[in-house]
Backbone as CSV, one residue per row, in Angstrom:
resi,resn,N_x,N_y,N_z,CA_x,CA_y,CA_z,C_x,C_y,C_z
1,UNK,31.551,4.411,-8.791,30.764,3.256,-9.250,30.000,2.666,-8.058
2,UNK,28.742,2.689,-8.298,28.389,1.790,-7.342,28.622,0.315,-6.832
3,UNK,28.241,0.197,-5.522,28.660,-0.907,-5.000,27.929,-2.089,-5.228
4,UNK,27.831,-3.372,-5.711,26.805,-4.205,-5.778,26.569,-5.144,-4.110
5,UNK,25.822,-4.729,-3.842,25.782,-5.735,-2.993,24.170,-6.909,-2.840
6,UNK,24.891,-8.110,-3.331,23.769,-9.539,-3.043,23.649,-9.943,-2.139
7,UNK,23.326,-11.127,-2.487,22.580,-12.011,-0.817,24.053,-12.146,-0.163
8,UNK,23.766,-11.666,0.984,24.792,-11.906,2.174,24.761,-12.156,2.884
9,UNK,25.940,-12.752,4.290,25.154,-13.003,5.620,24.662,-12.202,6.187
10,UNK,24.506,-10.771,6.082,23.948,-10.003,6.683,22.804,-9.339,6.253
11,UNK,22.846,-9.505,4.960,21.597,-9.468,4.548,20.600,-10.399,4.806
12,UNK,20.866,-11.641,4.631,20.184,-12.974,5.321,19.923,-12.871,6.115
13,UNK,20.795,-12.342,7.351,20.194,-12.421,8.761,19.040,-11.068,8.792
14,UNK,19.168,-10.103,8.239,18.133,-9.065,8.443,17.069,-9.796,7.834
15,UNK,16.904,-10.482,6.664,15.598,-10.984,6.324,15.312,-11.672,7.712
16,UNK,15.720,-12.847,7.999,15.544,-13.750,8.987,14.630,-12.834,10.070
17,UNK,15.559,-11.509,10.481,14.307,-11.199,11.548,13.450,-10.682,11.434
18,UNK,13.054,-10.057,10.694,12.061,-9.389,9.523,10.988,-10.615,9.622
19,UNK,11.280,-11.930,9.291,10.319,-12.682,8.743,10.011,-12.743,7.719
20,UNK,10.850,-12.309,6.880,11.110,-12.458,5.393,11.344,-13.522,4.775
21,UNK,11.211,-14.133,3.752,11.780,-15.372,2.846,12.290,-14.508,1.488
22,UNK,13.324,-14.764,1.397,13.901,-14.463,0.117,13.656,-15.076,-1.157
23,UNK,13.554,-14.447,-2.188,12.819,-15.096,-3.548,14.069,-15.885,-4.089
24,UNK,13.566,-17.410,-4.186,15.014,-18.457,-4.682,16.059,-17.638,-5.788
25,UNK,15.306,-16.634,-6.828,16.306,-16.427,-7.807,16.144,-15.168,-8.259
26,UNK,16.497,-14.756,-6.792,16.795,-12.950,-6.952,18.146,-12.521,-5.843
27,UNK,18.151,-11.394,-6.163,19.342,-10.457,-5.618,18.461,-9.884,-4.267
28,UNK,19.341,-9.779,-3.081,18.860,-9.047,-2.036,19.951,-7.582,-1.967
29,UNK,19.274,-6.512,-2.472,19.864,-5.711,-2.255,19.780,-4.086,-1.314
30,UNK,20.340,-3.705,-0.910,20.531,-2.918,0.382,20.342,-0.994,0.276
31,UNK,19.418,-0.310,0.457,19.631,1.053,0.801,19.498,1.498,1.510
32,UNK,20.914,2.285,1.691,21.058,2.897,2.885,21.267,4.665,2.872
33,UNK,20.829,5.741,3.619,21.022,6.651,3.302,22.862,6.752,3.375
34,UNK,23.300,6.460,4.442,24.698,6.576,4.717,25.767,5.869,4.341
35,UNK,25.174,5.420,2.749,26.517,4.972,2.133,26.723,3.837,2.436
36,UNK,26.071,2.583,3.388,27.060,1.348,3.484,25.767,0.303,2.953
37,UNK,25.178,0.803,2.059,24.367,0.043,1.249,24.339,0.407,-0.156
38,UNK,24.253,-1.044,-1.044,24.200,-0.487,-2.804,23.940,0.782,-3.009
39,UNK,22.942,1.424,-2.507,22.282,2.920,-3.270,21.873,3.254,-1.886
40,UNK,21.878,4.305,-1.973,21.707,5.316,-1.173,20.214,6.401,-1.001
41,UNK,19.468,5.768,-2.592,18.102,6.170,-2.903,17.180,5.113,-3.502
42,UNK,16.202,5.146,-3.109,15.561,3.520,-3.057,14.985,4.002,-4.459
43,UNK,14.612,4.728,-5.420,14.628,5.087,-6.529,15.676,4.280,-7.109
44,UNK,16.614,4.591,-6.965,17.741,4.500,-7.887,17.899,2.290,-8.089
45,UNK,17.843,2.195,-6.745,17.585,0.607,-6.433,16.611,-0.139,-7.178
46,UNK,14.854,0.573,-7.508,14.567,0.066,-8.116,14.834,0.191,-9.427
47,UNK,15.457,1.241,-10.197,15.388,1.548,-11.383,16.865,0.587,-11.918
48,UNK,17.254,-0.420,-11.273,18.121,-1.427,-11.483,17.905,-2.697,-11.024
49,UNK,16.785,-2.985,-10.424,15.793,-3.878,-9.993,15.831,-5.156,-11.200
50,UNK,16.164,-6.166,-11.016,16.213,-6.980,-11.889,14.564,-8.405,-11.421
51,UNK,13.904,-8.878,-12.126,12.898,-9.785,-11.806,13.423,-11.051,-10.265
52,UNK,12.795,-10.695,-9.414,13.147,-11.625,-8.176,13.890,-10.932,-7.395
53,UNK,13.866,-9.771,-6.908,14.928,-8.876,-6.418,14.243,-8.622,-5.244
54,UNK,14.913,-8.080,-4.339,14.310,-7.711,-2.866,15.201,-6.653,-2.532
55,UNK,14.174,-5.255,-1.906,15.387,-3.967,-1.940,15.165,-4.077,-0.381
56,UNK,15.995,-3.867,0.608,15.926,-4.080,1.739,16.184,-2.421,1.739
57,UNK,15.621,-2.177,3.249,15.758,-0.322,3.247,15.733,0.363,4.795
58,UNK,17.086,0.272,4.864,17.696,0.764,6.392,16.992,2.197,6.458
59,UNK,17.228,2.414,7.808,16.236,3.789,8.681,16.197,4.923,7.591
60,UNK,15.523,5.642,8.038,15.618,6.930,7.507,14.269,7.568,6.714
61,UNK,14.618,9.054,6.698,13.430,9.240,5.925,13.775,9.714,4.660
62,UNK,13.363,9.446,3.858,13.633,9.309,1.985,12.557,10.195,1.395
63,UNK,13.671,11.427,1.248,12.628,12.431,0.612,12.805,12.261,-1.456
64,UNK,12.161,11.512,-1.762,12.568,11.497,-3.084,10.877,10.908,-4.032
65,UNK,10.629,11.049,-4.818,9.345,10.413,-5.407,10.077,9.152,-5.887
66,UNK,8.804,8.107,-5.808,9.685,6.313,-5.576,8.367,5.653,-6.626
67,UNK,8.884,5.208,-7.587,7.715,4.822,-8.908,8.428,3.316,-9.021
68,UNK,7.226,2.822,-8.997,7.690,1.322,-9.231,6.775,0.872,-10.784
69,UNK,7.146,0.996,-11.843,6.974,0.672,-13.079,7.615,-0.389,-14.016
70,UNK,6.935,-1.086,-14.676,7.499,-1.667,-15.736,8.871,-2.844,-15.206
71,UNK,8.542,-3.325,-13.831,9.085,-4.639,-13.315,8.384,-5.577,-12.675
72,UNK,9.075,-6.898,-12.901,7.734,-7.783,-12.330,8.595,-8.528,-10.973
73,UNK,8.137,-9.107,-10.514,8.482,-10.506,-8.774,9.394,-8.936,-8.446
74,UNK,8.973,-7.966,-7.972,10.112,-7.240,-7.267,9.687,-6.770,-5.399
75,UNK,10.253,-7.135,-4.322,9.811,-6.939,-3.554,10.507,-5.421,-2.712
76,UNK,9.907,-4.657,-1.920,11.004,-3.749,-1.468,10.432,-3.703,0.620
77,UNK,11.339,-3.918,1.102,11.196,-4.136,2.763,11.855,-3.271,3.579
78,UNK,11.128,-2.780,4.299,11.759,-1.375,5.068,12.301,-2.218,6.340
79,UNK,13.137,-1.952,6.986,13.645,-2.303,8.093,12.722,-2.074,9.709
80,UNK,11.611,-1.290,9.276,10.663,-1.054,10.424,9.640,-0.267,10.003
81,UNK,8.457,-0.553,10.110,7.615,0.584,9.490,7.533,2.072,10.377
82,UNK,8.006,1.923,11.694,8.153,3.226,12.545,10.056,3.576,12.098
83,UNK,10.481,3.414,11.225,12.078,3.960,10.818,12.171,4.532,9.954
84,UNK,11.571,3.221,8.923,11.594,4.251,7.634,10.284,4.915,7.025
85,UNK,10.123,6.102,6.395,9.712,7.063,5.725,9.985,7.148,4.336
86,UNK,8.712,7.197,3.750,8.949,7.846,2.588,8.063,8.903,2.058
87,UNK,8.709,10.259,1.616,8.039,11.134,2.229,7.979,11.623,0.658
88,UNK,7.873,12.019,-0.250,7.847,11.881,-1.500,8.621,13.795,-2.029
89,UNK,8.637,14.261,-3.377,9.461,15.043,-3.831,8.355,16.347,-4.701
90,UNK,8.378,16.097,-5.576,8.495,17.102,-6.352,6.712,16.674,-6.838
91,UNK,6.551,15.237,-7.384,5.312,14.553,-7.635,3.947,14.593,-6.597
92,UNK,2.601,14.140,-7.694,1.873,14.477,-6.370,1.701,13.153,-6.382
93,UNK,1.760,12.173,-5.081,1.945,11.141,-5.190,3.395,10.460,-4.750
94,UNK,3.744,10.121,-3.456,5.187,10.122,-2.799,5.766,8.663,-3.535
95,UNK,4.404,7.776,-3.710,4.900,6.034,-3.984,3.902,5.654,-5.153
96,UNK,4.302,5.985,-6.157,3.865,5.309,-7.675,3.793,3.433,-7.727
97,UNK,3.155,2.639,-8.103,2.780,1.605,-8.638,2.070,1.591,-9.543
98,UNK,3.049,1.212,-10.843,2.569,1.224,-12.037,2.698,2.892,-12.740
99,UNK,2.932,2.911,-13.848,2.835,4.600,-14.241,1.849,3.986,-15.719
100,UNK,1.383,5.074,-16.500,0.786,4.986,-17.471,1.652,5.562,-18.927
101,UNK,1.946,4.386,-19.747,0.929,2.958,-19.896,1.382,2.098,-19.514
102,UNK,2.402,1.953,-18.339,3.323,0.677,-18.234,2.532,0.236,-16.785
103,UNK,2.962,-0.924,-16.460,2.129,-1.671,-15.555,3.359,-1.826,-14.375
104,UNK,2.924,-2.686,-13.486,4.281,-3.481,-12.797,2.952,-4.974,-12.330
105,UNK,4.080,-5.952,-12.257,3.443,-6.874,-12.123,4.100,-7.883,-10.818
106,UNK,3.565,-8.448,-9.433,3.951,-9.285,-8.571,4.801,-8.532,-7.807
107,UNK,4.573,-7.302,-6.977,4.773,-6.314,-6.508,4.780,-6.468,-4.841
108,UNK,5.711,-6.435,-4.080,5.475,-6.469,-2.616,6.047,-5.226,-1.914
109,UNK,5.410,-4.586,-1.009,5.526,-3.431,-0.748,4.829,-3.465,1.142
110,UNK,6.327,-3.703,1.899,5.900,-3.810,3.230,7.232,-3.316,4.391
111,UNK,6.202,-3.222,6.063,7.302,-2.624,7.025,7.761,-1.190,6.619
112,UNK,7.209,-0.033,6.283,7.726,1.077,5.817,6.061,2.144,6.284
113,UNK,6.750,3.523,6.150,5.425,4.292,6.250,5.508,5.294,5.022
114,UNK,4.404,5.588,4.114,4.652,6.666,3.429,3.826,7.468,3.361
115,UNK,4.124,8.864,3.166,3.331,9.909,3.510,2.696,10.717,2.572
116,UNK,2.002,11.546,2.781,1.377,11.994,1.254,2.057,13.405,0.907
117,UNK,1.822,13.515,-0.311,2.777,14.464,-1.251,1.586,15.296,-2.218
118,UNK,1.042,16.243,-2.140,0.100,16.915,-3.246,-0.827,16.076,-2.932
119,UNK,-1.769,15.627,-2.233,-2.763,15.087,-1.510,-2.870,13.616,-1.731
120,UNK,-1.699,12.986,-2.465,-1.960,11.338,-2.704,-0.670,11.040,-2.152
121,UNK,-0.699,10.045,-1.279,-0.114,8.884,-0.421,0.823,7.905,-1.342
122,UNK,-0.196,7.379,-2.033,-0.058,6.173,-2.570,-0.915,5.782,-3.779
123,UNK,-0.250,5.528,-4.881,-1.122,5.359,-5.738,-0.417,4.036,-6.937
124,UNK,-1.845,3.390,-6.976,-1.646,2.167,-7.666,-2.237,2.265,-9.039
125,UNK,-1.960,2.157,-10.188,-2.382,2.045,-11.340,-1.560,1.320,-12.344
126,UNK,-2.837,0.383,-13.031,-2.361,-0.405,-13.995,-1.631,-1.740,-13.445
127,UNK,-1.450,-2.401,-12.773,-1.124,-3.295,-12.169,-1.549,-4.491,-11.955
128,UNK,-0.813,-5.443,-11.595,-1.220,-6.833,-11.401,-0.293,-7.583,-10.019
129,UNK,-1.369,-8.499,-9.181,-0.877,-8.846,-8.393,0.012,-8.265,-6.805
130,UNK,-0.422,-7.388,-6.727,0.448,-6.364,-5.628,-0.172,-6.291,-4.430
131,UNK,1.055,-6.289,-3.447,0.691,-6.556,-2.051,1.231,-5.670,-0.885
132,UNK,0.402,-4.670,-0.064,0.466,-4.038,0.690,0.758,-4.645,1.956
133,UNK,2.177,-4.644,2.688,1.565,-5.384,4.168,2.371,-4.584,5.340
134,UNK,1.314,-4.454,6.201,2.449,-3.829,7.681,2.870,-2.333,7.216
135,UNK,2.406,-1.311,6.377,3.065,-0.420,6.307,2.114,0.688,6.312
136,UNK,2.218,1.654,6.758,1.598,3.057,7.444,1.457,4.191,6.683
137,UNK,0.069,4.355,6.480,0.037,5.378,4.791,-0.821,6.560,5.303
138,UNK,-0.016,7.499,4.928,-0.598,9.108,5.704,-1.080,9.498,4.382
139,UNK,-2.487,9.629,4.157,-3.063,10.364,3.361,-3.751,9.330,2.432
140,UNK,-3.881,9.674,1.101,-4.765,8.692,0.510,-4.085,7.935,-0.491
141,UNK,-4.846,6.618,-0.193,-4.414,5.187,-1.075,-5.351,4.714,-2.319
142,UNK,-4.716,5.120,-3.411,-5.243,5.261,-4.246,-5.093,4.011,-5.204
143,UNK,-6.548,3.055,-5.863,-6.528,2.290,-6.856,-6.736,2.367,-7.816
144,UNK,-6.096,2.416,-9.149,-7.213,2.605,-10.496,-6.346,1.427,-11.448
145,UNK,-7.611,0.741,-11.966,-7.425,-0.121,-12.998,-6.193,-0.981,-12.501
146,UNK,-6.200,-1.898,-11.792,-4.929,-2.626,-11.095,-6.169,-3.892,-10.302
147,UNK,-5.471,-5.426,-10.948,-6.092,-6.167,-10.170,-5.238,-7.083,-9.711
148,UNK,-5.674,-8.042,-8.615,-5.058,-8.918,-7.369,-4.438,-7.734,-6.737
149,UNK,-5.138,-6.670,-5.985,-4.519,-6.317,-4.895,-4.732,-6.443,-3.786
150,UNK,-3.781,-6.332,-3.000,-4.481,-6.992,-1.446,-3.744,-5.637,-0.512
151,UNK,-4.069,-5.484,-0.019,-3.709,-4.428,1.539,-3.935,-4.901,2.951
152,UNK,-3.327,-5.241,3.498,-3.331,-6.113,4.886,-2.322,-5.590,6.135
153,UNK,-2.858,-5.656,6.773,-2.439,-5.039,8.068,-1.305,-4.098,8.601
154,UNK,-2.544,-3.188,7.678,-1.626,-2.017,7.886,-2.096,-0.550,8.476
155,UNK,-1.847,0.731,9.092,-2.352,2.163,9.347,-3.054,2.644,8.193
156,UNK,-4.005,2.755,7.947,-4.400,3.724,6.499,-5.358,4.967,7.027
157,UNK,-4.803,5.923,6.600,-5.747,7.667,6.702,-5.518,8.639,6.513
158,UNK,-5.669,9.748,7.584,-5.265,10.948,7.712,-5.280,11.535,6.286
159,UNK,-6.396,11.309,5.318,-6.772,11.590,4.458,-7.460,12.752,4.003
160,UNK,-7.561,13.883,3.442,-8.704,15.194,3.555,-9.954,14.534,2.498
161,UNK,-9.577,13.249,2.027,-10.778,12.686,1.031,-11.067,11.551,1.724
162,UNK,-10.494,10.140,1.009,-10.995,8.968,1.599,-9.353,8.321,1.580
163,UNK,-9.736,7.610,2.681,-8.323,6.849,3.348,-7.835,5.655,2.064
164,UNK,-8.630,4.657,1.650,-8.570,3.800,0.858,-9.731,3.881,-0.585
165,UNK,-9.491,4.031,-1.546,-10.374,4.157,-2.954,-9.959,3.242,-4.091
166,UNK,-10.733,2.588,-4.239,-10.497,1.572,-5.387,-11.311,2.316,-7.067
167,UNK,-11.012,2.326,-7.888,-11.524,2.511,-9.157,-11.088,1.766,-10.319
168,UNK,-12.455,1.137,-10.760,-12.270,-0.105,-11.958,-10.987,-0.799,-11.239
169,UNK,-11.001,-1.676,-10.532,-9.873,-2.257,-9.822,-10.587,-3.244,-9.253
170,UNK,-9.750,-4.475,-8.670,-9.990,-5.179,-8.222,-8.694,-6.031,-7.158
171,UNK,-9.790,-6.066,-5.816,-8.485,-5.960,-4.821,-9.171,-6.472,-3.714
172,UNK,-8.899,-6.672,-2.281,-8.880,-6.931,-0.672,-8.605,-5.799,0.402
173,UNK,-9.022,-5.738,1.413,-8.637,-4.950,2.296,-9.082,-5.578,3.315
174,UNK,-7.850,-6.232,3.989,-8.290,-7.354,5.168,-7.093,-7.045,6.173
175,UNK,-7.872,-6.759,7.467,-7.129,-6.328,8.620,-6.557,-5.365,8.965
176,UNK,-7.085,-4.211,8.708,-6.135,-3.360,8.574,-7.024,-1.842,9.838
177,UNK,-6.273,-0.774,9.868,-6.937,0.016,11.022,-7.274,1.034,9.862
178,UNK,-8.664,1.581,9.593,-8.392,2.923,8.474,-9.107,4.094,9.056
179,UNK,-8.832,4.928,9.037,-9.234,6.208,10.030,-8.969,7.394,9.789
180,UNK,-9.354,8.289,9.954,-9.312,9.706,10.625,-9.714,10.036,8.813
181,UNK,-10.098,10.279,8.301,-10.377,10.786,6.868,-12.063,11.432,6.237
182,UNK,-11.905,11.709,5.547,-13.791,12.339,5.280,-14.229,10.573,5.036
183,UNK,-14.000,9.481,4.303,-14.543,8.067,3.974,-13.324,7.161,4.416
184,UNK,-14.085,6.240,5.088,-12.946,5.123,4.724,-12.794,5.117,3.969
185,UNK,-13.814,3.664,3.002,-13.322,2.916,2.031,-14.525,3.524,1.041
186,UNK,-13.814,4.101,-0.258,-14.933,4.018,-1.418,-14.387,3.208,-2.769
187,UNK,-15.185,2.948,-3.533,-15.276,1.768,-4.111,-15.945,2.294,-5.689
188,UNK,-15.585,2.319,-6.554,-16.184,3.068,-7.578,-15.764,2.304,-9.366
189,UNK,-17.137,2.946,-10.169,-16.812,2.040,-11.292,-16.533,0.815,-11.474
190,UNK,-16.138,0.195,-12.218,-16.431,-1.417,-12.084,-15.833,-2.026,-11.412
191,UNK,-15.057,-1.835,-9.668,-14.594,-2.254,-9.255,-14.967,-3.500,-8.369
192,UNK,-14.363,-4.498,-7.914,-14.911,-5.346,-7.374,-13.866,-5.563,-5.940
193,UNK,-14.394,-5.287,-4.762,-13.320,-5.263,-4.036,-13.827,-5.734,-2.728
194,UNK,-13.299,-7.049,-1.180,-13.776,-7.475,-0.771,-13.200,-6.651,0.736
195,UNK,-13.360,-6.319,1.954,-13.292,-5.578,3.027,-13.411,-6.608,3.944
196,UNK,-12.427,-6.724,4.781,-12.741,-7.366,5.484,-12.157,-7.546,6.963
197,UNK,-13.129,-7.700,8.036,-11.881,-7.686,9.387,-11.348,-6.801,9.820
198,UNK,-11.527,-5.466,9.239,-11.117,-3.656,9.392,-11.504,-3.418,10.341
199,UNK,-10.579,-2.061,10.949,-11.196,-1.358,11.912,-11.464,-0.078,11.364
200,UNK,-12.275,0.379,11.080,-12.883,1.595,10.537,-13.508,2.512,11.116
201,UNK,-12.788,3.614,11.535,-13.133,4.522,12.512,-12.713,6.307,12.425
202,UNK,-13.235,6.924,13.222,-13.374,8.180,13.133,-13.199,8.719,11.649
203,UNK,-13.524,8.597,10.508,-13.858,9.355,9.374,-15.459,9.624,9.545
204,UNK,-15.115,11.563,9.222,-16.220,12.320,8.934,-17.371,11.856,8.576
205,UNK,-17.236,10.660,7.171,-18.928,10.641,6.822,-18.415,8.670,6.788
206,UNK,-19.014,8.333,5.552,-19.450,6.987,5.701,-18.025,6.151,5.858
207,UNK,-18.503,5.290,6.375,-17.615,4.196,6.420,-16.702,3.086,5.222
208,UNK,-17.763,2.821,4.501,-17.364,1.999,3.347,-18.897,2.557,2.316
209,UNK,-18.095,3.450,0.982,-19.298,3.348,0.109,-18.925,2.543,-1.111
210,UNK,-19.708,1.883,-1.616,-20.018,1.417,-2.985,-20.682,2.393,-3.910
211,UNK,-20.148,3.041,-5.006,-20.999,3.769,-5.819,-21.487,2.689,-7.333
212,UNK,-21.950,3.520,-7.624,-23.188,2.696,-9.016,-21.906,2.217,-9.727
213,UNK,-22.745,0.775,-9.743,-21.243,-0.057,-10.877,-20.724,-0.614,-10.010
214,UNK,-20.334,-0.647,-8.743,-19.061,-1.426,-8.342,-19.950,-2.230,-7.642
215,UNK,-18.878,-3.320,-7.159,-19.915,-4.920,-6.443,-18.160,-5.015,-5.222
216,UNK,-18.782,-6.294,-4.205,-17.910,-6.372,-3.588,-18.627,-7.096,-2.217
217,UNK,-17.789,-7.210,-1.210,-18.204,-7.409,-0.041,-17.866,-6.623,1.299
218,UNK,-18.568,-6.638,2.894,-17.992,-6.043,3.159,-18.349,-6.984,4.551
219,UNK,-17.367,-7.905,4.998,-17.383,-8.876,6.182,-16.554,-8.443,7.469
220,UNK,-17.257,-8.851,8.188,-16.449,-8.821,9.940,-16.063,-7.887,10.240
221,UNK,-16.229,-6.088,9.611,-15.473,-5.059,9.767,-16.179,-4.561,11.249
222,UNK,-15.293,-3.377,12.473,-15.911,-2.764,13.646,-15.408,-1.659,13.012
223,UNK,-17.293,-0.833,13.142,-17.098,0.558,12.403,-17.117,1.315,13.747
224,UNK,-16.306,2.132,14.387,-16.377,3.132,15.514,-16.139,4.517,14.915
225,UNK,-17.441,5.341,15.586,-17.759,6.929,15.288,-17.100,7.501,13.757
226,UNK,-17.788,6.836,13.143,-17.985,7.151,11.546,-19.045,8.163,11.464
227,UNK,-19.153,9.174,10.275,-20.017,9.799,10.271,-21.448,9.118,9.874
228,UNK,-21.287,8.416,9.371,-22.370,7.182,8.569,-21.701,5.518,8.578
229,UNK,-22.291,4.606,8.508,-21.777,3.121,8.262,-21.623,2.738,6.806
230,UNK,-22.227,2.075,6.206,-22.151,1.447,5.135,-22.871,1.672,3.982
231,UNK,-22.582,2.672,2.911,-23.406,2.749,1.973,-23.395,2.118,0.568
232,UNK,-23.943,2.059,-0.195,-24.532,0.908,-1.332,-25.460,1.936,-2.195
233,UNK,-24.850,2.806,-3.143,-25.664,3.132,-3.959,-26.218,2.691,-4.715
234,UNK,-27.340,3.585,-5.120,-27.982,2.550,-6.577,-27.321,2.228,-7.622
235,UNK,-27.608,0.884,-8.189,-26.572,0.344,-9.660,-25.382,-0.711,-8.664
236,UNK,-25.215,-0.188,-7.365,-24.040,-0.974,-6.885,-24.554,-2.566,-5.936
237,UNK,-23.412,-3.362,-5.890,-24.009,-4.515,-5.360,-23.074,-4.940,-4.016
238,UNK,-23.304,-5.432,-3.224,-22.567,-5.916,-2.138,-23.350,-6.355,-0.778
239,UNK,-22.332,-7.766,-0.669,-22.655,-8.715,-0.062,-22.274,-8.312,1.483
240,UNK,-23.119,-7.783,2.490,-22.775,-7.413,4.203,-22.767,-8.582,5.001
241,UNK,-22.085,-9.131,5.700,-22.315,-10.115,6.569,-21.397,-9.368,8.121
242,UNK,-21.703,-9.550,9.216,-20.957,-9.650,10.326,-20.346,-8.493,10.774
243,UNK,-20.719,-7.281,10.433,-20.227,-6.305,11.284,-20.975,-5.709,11.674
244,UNK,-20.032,-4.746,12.605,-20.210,-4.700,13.970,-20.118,-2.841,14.416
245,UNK,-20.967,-2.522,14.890,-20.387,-0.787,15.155,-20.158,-0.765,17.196
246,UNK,-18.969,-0.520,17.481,-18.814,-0.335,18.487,-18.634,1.283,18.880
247,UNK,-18.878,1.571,20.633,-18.384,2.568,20.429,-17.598,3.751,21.044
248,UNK,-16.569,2.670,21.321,-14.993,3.167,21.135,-13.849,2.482,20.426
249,UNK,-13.175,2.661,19.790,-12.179,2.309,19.370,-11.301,0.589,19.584
């Protein structure tokens, strides 16, 4: 039987250095590969995830596909984004948000790195409210139909397509480093999505595109040795203010 384990002092104190705040009326609960945490597979943690919950997630690398569906206020916190890994399984796609037709809603997802699996990283669909922070995404970060998302200061790339892609979505991308990929940021269908404060660098061709249909902004970003800067197709709309192409890193 598994072990339950809630808010504790030691769980408390790991939030504490983390810089975490715990949600007033949830469970803080613990995975560990080696047994001295609730579950042992951060799958399994969320798929018992109750509303207001926080999965805390000691070292290691976690080879398993990790779908976060059909729960809402659920947060999950890696103990370091250079510790833990999540490296995904069998799926293409290592870290699910949202599956189809089910949504997830008020979603926090930070301090961790995950890697890509069948050429997707990370993929968000159907969603509401979800928040990327501090965590390190090898390959591509994928949006479709999911709004209030935000992505903030975090590694995004090493992509063979584009590092970050929004579709019919609506979302942020503020502060963050995105690199090494054929595009940064593309932006497509009715998406509306605002860029901002990035460092956007060494991908093959453009930097940030807008294709026909989507609107957005794209403020304060330093584009270094992009194959192209900023494109704006026809049909698409977006507001440029304040960036900057340097050129080095």
């Amino acid at each position: 039987m598994r072990r339950k384990l809630v808010l504790s002092a030691l769980a408390i104190g790991w939030l504490f250095l983390l810089g975490v705040e715990a949600l007033a009326d949830g469970r803080v609960v613990i995975v560990a590969q080696d047994g001295s945490g609730a579950y042992a597979e951060i799958q399994a943690a969320i798929d018992n995830a109750l509303p207001g919950d926080t999965i805390l997630i000691k070292p290691g690398n976690y080879r398993e596909d990790v779908v976060v569906h059909s729960k809402d206020r659920l947060r999950l916190v890696g103990e370091s984004r250079d510790k833990v890994t999540i490296l995904g399984l069998k799926r293409v796609g290592a870290f699910r948000i949202g599956k189809w037709p089910y949504g997830a809603n008020d979603i926090e997802v930070r301090d961790l790195t995950i890697s890509q699996n069948g050429g997707l990283a990370v993929g968000i669909f159907n969603g509401t409210k979800i928040l990327l922070a501090n965590i390190r995404v090898r390959g591509l970060l994928y949006v479709q139909q999911a709004q209030d998302v935000r992505i903030e200061r975090s590694l995004l790339g090493g992509s063979e397509t584009t590092g970050v892609s929004f579709s019919d979505a609506q979302g942020e991308v503020v502060g963050n480093e995105i690199r090494d990929s054929d595009y940064g940021v593309t932006i497509a269908g009715k998406s509306d999505v605002r860029v901002e404060s990035n460092v956007i660098a060494n991908n093959l061709y453009d930097a940030v595109v807008f294709q026909p249909g989507s609107r957005g902004a794209v403020v304060g970003n330093t584009l270094v040795k992009n194959g192209g800067g900023i494109s704006v197709q026809d049909g698409a709309q977006a507001d440029l203010k304040g960036n900057t192409i340097a050129s080095a890193p």
